[in-house]
C-alpha positions as a LaTeX table, in Angstrom:
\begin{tabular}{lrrr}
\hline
Residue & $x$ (\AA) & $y$ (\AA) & $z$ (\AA) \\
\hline
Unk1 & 85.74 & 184.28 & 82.39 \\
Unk2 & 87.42 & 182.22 & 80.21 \\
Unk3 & 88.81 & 180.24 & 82.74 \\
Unk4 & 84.68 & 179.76 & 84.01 \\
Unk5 & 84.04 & 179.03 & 80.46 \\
Unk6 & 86.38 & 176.03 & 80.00 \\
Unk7 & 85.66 & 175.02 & 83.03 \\
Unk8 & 81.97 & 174.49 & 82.23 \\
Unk9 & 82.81 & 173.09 & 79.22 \\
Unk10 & 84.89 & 170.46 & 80.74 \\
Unk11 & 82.07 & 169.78 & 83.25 \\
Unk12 & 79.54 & 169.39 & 80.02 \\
Unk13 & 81.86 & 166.76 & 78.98 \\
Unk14 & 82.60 & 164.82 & 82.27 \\
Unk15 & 78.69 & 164.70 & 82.63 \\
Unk16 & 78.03 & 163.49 & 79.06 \\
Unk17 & 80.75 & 160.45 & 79.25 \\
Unk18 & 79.22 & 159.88 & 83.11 \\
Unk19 & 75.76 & 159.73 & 81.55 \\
Unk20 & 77.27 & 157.21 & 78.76 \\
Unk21 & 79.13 & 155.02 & 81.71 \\
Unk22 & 75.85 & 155.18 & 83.61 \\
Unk23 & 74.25 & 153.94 & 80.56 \\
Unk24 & 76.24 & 151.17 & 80.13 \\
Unk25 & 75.85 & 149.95 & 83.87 \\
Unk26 & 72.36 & 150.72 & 83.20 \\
Unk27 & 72.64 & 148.16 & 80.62 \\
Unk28 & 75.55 & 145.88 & 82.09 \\
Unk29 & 72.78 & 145.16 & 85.09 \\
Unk30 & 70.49 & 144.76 & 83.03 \\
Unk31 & 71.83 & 141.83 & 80.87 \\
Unk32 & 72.81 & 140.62 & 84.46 \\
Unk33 & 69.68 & 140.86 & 85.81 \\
Unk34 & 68.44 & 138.78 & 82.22 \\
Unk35 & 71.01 & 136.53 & 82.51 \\
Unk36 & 70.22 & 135.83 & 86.26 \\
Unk37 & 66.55 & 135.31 & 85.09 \\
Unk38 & 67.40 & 133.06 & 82.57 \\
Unk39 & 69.97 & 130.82 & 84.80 \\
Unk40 & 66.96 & 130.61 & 87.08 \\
Unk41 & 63.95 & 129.49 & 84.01 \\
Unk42 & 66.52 & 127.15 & 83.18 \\
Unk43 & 67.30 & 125.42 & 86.59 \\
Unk44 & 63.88 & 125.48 & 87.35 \\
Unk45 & 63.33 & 123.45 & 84.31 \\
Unk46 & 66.13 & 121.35 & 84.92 \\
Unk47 & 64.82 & 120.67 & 88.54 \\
Unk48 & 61.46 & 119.71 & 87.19 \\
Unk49 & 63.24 & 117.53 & 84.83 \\
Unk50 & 65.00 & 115.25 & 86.90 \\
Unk51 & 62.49 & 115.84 & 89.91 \\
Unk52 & 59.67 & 113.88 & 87.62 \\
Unk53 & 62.46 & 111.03 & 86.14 \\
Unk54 & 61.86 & 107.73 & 87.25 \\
Unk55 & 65.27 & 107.51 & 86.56 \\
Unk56 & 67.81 & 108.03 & 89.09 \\
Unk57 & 70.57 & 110.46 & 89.21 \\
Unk58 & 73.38 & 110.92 & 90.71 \\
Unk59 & 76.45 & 113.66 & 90.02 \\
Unk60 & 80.02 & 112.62 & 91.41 \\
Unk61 & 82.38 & 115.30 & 91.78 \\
Unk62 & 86.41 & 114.18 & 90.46 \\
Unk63 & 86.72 & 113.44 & 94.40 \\
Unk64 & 83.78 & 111.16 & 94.15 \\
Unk65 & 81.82 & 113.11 & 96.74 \\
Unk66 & 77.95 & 113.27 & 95.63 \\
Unk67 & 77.08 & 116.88 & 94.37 \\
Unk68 & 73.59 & 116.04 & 93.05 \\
Unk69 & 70.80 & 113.46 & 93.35 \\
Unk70 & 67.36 & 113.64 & 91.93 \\
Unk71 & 64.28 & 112.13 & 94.13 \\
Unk72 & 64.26 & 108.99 & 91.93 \\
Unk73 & 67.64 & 108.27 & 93.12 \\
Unk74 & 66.98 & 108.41 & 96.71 \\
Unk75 & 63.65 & 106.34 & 96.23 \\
Unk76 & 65.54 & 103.20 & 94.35 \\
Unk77 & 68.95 & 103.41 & 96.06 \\
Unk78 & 66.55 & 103.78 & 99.77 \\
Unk79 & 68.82 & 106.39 & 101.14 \\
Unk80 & 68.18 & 110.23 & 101.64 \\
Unk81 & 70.25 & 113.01 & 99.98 \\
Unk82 & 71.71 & 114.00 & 103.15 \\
Unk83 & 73.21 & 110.64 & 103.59 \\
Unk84 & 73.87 & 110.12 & 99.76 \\
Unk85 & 76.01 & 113.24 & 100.22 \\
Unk86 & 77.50 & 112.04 & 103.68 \\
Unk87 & 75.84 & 114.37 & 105.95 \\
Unk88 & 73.85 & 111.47 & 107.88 \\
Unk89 & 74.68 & 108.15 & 108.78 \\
Unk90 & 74.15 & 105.13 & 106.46 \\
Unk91 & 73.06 & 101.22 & 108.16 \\
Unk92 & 76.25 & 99.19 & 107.66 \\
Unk93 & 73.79 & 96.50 & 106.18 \\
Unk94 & 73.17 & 98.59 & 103.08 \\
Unk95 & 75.50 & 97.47 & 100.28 \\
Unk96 & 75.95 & 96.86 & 96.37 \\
Unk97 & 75.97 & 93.06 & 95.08 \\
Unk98 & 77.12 & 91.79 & 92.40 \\
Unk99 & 74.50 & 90.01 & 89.88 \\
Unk100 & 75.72 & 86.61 & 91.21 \\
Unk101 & 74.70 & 88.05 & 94.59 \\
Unk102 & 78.27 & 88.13 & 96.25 \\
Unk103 & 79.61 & 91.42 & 97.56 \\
Unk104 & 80.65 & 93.86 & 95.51 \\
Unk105 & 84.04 & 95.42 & 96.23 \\
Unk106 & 84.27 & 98.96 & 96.70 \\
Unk107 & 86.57 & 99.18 & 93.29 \\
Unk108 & 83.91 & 97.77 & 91.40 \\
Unk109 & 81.35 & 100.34 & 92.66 \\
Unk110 & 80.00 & 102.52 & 89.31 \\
Unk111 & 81.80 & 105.55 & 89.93 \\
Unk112 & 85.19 & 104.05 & 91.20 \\
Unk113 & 85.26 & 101.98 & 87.49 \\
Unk114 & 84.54 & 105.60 & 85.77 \\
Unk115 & 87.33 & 107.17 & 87.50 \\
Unk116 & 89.48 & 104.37 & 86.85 \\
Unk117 & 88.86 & 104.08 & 83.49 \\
Unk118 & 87.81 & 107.70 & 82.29 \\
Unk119 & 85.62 & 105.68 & 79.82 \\
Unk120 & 81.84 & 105.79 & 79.62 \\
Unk121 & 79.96 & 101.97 & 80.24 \\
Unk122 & 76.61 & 100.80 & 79.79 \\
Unk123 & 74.18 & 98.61 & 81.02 \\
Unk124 & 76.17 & 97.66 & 84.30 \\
Unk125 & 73.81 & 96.01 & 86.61 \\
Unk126 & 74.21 & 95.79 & 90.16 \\
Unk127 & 72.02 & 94.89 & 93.29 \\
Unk128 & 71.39 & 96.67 & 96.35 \\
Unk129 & 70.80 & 95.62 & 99.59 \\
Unk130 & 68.52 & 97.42 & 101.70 \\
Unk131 & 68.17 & 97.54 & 105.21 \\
Unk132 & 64.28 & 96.34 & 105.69 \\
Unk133 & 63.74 & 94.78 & 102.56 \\
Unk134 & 63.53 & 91.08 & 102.27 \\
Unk135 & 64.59 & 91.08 & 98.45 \\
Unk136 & 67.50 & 93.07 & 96.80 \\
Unk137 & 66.31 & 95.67 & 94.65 \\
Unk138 & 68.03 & 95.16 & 90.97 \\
Unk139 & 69.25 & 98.41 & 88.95 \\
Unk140 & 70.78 & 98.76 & 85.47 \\
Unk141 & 73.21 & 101.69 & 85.67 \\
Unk142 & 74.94 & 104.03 & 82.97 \\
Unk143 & 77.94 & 106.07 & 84.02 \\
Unk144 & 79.50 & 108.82 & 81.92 \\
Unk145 & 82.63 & 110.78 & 82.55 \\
Unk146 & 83.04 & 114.68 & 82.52 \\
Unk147 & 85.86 & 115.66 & 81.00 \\
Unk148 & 87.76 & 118.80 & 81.07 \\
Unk149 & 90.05 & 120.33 & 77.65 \\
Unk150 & 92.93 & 118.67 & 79.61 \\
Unk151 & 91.11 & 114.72 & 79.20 \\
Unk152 & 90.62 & 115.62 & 83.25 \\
Unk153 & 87.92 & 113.94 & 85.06 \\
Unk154 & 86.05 & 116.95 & 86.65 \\
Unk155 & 82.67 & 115.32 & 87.23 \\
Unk156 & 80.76 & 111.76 & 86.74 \\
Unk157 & 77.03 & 111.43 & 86.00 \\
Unk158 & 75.91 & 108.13 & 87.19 \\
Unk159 & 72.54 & 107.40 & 85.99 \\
Unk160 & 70.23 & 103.57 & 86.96 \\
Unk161 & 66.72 & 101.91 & 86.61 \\
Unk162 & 65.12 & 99.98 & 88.77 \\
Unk163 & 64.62 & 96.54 & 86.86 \\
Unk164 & 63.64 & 94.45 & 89.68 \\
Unk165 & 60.48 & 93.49 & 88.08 \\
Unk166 & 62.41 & 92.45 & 85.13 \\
Unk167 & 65.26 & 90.50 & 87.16 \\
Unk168 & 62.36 & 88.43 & 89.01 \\
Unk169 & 60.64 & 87.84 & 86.01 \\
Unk170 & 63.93 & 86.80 & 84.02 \\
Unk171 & 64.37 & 84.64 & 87.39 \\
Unk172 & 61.44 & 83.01 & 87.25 \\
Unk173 & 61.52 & 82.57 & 83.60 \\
Unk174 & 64.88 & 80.44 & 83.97 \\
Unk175 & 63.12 & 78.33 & 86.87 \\
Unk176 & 60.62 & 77.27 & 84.38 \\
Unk177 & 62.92 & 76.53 & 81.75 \\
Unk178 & 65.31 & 74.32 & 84.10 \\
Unk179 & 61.65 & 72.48 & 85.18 \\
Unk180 & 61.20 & 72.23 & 81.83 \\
Unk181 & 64.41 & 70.47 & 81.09 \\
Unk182 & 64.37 & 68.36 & 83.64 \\
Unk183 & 60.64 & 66.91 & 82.55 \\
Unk184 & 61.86 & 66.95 & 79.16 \\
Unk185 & 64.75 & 64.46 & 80.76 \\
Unk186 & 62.63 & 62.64 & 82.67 \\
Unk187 & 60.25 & 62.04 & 79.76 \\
Unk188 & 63.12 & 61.14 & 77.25 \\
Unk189 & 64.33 & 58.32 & 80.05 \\
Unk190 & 61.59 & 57.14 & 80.41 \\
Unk191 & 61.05 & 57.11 & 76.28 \\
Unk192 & 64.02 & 55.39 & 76.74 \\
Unk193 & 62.89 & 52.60 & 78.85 \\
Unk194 & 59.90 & 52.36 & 76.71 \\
Unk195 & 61.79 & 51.82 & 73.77 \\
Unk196 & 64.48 & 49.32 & 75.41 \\
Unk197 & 60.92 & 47.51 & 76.57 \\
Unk198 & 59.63 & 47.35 & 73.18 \\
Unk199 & 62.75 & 46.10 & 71.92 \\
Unk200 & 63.41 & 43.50 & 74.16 \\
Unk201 & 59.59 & 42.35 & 73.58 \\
Unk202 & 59.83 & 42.54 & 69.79 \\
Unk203 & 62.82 & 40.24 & 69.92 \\
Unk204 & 61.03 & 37.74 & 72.16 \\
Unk205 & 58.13 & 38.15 & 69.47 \\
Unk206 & 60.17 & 37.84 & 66.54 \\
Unk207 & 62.18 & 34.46 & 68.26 \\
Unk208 & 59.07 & 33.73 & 69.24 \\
Unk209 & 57.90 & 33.74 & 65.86 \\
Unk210 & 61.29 & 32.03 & 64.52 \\
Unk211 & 60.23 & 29.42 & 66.92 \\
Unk212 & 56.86 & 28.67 & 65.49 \\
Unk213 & 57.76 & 28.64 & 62.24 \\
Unk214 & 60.45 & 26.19 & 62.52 \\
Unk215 & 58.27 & 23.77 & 64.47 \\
Unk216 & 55.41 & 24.04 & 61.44 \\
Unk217 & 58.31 & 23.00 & 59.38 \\
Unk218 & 59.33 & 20.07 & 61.33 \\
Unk219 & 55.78 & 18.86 & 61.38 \\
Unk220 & 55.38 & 19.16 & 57.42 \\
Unk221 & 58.65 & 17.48 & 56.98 \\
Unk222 & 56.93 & 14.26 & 60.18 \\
Unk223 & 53.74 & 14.78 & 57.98 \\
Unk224 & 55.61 & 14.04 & 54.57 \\
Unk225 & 54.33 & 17.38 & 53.12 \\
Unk226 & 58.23 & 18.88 & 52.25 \\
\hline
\end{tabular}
């Protein structure tokens, strides 16, 4: 009996601390099931963040390989996530310029300078050529690097505007001034000439005069009168 006793008492026990470990699984899924739910509010927010920037996005892994792009980015850079992240193929035509318009070398691209340089830059600007458009499309790009507690590069956020608007205007704006300059030249010559003109026929008054006056004096001097 005793024997039945303790053994009941043992299987009180076992139940009670398998009730507590259910508990805390109970509880452990639970706080999963919370944290899940929160990871998901908060990428859904995230997504509706960059989804609505007019701003483009772009995340490099350390490999440079494209992990994330928001829509802007595919609408200003004109190519599709799939080929941003090299699972379609990409016109040989499309390429980055330089802001003097000559070719940009792939060392100079945004994200090869980052990884070069593990330093953040600013206000880099770059233009694109795209396949079908008859003007390059003009971006001012931002690049940050990721670092890990080792001063490792582990990712690169690469972030750009589209400032085409602004690059035409600033182009047009400097046509105007140089048409400015040059009528401001061509107005100052002929100033210039003006001036020489005035001077030549101020000196051919003034001998003129010189003249005039020393023939009035001659005559006074005929006429007795000096």
């Amino acid at each position: 009996m005793k024997n039945f006793e303790k053994t009941k008492e043992q299987l009180l026990i076992e139940n009670k601390e398998l009730k507590v470990k259910v508990a805390e699984l109970e509880q452990s899924e639970t706080e999963r099931k919370q944290a899940e739910l929160s990871l998901k509010n908060t990428e859904e927010k995230y997504n509706v963040l960059t989804d609505n920037m007019n701003v483009g996005l772009v995340l490099h892994g350390a490999d440079t390989k494209i992990l994330f792009s928001n829509p802007a980015a595919s609408r200003i850079l004109g190519l599709t996530i799939e080929q941003m992240k090299g699972k379609e193929a990409i016109d040989p035509a499309w390429s980055f310029v330089k802001e003097d318009g000559s070719p940009m070398p792939l060392e100079e691209y945004p994200v090869n300078i980052t990884i070069k340089t593990k330093k953040q830059f600013q206000d880099y600007i770059l233009g694109i050529n795209i396949p079908g458009n008859d003007d390059l499309t003009w971006v001012l790009v931002n690049a940050n690097p990721i670092l890990d507690e080792n001063g490792t590069i582990t990712y690169i956020s690469i972030t750009f505007s589209n400032i085409t608007d602004r690059k035409i205007a600033e182009e047009e704006l400097s046509k105007h001034r140089e048409h400015l300059e040059e009528l401001i030249e061509e107005r100052t010559k002929e100033l210039q000439k003006t001036n020489k003109d005035l001077d030549s026929a101020l000196k051919v008054f003034v001998g003129r005069e010189l003249t005039i006056s020393k023939l009035e004096k001659r005559i006074r001097a005929l006429e007795g009168k000096e």
